[in-house]
C-alpha positions, 0 to 999 in steps of 0.5 A: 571022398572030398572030391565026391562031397564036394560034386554033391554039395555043388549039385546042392548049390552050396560051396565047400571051403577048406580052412586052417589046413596045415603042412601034410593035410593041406599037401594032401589035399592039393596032391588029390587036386582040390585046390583046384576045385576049392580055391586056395587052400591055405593054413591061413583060411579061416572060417571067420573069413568065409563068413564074412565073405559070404554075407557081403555077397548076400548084400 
């Protein structure tokens, strides 16, 4: 169900970001192959952080 969301928003030019994943969830997520897609999945990832990221490329 992600991996199809993600091809979606991709076509859609918008990026999806996983954040604050934890323990079974985020190695579910890397099981299915996400990291790969998504970047680093990681408990420590959060929104704050994609945001800020965000603006400074809009700079």
């Amino acid at each position: 169900m992600l991996k199809k969301l993600h091809e979606a928003l991709q076509t859609a030019a918008i990026e999806m970001k996983v954040v604050a994943a934890h323990g079974d969830a985020r190695d579910m997520l890397r099981a299915e192959g996400l990291e790969d897609r998504l970047g680093l999945i990681d408990r420590r990832n959060l929104v704050a952080h994609f945001v800020d990221e965000f603006h400074s490329r809009k700079v």
